[in-house]
Backbone as CSV, one residue per row, in Angstrom:
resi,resn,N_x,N_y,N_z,CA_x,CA_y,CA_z,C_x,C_y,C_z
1,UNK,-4.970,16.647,-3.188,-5.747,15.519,-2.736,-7.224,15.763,-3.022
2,UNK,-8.163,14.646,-3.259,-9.375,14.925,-3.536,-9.779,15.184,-2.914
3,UNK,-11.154,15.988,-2.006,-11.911,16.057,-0.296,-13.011,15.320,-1.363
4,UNK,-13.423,14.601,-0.916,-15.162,14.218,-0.650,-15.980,13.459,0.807
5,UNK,-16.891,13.349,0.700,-17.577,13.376,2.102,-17.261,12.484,2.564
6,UNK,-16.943,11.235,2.299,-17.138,10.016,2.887,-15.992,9.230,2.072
7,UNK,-15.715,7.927,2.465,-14.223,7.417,2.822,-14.334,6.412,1.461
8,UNK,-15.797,5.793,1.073,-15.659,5.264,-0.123,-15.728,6.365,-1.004
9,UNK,-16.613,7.427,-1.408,-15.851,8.283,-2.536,-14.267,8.604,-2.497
10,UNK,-13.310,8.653,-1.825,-12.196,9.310,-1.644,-11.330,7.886,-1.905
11,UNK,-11.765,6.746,-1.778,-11.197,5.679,-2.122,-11.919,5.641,-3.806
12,UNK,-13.066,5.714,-4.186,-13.270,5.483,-5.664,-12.345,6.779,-6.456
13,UNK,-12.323,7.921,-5.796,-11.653,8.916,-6.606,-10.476,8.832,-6.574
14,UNK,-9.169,7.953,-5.836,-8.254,7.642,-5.992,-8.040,6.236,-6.967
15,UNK,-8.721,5.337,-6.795,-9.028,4.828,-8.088,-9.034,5.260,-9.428
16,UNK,-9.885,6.559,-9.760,-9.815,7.372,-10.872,-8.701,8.018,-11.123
17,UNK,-7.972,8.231,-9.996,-6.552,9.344,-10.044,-5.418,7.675,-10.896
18,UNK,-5.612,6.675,-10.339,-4.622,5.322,-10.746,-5.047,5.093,-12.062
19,UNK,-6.487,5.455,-12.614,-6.454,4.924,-14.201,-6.252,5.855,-14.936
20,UNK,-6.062,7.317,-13.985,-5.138,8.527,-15.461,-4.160,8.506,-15.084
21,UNK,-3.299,8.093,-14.402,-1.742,7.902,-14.187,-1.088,6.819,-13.106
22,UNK,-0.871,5.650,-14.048,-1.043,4.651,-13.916,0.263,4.237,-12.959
23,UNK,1.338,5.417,-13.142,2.802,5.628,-11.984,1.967,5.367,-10.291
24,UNK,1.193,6.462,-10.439,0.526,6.431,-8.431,0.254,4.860,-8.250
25,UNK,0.242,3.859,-8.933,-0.218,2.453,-8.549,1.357,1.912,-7.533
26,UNK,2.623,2.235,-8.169,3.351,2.233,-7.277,4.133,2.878,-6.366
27,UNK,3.289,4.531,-6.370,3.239,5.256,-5.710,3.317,5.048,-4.167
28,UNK,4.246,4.973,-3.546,4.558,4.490,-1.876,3.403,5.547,-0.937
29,UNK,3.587,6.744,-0.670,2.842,7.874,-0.446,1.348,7.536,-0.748
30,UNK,1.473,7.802,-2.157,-0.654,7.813,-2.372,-0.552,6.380,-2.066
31,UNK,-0.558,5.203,-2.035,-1.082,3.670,-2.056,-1.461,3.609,-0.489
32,UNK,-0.714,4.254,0.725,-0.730,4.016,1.685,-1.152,4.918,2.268
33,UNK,-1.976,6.371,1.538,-2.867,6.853,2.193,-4.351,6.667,1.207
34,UNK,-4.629,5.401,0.892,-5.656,5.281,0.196,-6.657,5.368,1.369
35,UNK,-6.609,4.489,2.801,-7.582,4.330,3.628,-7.325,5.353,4.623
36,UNK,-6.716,6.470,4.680,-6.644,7.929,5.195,-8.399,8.374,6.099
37,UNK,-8.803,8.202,5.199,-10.347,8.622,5.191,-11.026,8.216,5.767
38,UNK,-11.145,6.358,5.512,-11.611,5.404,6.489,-11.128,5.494,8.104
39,UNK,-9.945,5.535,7.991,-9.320,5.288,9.314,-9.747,6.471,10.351
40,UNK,-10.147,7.578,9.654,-10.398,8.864,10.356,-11.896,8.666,11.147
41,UNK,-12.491,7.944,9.897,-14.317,7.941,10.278,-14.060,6.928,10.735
42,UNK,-13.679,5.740,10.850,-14.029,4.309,11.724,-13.134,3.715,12.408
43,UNK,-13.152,4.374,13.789,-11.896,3.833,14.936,-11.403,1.941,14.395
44,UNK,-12.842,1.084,14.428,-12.232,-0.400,14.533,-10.727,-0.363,12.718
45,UNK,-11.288,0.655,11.823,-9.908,0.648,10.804,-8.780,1.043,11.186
46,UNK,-8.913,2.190,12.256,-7.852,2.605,12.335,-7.166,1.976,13.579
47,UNK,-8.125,0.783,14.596,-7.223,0.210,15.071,-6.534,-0.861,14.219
48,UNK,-7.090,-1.592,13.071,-6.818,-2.801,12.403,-5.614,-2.001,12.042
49,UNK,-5.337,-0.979,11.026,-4.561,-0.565,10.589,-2.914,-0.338,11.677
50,UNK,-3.373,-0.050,12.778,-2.213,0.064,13.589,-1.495,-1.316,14.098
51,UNK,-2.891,-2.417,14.443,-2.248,-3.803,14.752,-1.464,-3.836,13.416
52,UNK,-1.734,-3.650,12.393,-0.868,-4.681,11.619,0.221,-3.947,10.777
53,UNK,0.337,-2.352,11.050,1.596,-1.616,10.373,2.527,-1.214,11.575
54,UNK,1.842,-1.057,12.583,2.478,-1.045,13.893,3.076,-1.644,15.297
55,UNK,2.105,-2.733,15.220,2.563,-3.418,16.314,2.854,-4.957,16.317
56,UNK,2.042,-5.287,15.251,2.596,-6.982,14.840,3.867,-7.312,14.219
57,UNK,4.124,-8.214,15.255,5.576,-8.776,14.690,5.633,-10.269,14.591
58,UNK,6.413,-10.684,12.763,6.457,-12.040,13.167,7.676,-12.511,13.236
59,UNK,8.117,-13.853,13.864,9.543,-14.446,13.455,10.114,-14.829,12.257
60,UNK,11.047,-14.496,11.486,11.319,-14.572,10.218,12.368,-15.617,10.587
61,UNK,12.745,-16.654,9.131,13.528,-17.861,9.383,15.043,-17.296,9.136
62,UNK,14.893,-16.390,8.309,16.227,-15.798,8.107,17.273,-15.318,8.739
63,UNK,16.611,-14.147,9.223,17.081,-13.335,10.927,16.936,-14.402,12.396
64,UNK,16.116,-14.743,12.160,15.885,-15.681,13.585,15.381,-14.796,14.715
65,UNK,14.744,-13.478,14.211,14.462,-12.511,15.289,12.715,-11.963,14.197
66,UNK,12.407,-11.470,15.545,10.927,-11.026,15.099,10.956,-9.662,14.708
67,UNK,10.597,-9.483,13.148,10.572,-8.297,12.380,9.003,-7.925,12.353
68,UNK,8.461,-6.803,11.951,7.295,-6.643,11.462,6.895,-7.099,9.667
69,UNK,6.065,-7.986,9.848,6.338,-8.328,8.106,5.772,-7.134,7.406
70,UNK,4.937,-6.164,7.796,4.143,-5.754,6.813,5.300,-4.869,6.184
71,UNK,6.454,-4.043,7.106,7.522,-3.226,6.098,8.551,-4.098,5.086
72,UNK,8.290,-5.324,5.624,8.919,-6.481,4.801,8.279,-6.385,3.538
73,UNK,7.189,-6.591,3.395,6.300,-6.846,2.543,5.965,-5.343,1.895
74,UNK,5.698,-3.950,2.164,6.076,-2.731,2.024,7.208,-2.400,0.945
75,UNK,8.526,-2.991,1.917,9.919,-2.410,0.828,9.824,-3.462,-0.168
76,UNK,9.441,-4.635,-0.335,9.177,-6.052,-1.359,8.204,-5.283,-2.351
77,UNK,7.359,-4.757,-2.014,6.537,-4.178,-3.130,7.089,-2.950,-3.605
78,UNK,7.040,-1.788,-2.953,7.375,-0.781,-3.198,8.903,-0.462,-4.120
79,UNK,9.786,-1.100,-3.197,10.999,-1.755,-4.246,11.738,-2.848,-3.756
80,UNK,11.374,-3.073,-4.912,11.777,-5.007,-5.418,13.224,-5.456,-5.327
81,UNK,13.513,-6.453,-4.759,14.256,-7.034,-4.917,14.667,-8.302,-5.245
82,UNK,13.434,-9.134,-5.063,13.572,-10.738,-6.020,13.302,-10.143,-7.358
83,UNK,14.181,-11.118,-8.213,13.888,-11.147,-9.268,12.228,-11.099,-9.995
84,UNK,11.389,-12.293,-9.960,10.200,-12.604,-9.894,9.309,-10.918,-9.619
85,UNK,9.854,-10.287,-8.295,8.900,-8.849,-8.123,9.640,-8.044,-9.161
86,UNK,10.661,-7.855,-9.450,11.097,-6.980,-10.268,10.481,-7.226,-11.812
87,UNK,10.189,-8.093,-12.339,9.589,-8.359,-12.917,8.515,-7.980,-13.231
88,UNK,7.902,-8.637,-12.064,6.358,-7.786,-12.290,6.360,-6.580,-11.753
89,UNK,7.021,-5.734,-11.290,7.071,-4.146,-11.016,7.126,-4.016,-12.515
90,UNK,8.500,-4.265,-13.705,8.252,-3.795,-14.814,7.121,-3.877,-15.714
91,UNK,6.274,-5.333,-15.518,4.854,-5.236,-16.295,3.637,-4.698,-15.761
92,UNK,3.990,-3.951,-14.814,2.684,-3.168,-14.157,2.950,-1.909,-14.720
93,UNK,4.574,-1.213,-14.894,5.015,-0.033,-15.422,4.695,-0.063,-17.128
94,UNK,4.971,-1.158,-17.860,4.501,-1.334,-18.795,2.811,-1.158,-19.609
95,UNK,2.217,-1.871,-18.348,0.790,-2.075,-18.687,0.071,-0.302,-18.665
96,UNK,0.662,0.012,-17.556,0.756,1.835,-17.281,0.725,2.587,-18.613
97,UNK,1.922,2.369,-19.205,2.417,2.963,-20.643,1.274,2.687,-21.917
98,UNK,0.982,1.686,-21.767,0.176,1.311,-22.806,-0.876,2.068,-23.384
């Protein structure tokens, strides 16, 4: 992991780590400790961060019961299952390669 002092270098140097290996973009692990840093130095992030990976829940039409969307939205990105995301998971892996 990179150390630097402060929470925007450690967010720009993970940036730099995504344009030499363009895999960490759907990297589950590094993507979701990008704001690691922030959350450490600025309580109001690391409460935002908990309302909304931890404790918000919404009603989904499907289930008819209240899920948390953000792991909804988490396993949807991370791995795809509409068609449409699978898709663009492959042209982000593509654009990577290039």
């Amino acid at each position: 992991m990179v150390h630097c002092k402060n929470g925007q270098s450690e967010i720009f140097a993970r940036e730099t780590i995504i344009a030499e290996n363009s895999a960490k973009y759907l990297d589950e692990e590094f993507i979701m400790r990008i704001f690691d840093v922030l959350e450490n130095e600025l309580p109001p992030v690391s409460q935002y961060l908990e309302k909304i990976f931890v404790l918000k829940k919404n009603a989904t039409i499907v289930r008819n019961s209240k899920v948390m969307s953000s792991d909804l939205i988490c396993v949807e990105l991370f791995y795809p299952t509409r068609d449409e995301n699978i898709h663009q998971t492959n042209l982000v892996d593509a654009m990577g390669e290039s």
